[in-house]
N, C-alpha and C positions, 0 to 999 in steps of 0.2 A: 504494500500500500504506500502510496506517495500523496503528500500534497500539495497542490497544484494552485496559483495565484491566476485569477482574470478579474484586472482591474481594483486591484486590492482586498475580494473576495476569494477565499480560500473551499476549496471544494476535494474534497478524498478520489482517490481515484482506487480501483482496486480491481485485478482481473481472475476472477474464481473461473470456474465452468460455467454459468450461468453470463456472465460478462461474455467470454469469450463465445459461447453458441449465441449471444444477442448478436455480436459484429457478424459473426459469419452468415445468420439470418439475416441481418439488415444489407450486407452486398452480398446475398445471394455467392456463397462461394462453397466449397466441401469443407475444405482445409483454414484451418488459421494460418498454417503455413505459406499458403498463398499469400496470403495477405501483408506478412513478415518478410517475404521473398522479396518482394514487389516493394515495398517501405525500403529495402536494406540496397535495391537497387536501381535507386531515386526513379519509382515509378509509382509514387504514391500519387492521389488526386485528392482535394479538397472533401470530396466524399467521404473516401477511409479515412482522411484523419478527425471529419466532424465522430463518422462512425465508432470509430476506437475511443475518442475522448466520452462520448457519448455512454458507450458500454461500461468503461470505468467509473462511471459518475452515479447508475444506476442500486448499486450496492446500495447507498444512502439516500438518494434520490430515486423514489421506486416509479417516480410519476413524471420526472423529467423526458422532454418528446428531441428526437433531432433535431427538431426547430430551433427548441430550449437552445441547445449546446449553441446550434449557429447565429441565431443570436449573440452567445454568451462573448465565443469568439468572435466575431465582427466589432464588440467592443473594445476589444484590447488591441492592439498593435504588434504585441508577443504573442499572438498566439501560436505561431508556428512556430517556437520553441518551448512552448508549452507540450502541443504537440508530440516534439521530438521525446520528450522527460516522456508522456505516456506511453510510447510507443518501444521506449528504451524498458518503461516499467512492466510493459504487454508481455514483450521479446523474455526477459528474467521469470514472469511467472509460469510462461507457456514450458520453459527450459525445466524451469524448477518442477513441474507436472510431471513433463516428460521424463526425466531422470528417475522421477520416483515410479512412475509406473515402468521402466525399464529396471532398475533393483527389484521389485515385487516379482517382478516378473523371474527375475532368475533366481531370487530367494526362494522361489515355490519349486523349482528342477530340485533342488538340493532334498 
């Protein structure tokens, strides 16, 4: 979990499984992978990054709309290194998942 500053409002961001199937539900994708692939090689669009801000915000915010977030950005000037911080925050917990369900996973052969 990180928190994130627009416009001197501070807002939690935080990416569980439910965060993450919101992004891949709201751009239509399989993969969060995609979506990480694609950020990591500067093919992101205005879309995925309201998206991903958007899904981190929902933890806390259960009623907050896409709208909400682009609005929230359009007010700030920073946002796209706002942005970057969630997207840096997305990338470490989808890792930290994956790790753990790759241990489980070889912990159970044993």
């Amino acid at each position: 979990m990180i928190t994130v500053k627009f416009n001197g409002v501070e807002y939690e961001i935080e990416y569980g499984h439910n965060a993450v199937c919101a992004i891949e539900d709201a751009l239509g994708v399989e993969n969060i992978m995609t979506v990480l692939k694609g950020a990591f090689n500067g093919k992101s669009s205005f879309r995925v990054m309201r998206a991903v801000i958007w899904a981190g915000m929902l933890g806390k915010r259960r009623s907050i709309t896409l709208e909400d977030v682009g609005d929230i950005m359009d007010s700030d000037k920073n946002s796209f290194e706002v942005a970057q911080d969630a997207f840096a925050e997305l990338y470490k917990s989808v890792m930290a998942t994956l790790s753990v369900a790759k241990t489980d996973k070889t912990d159970t052969k044993n």
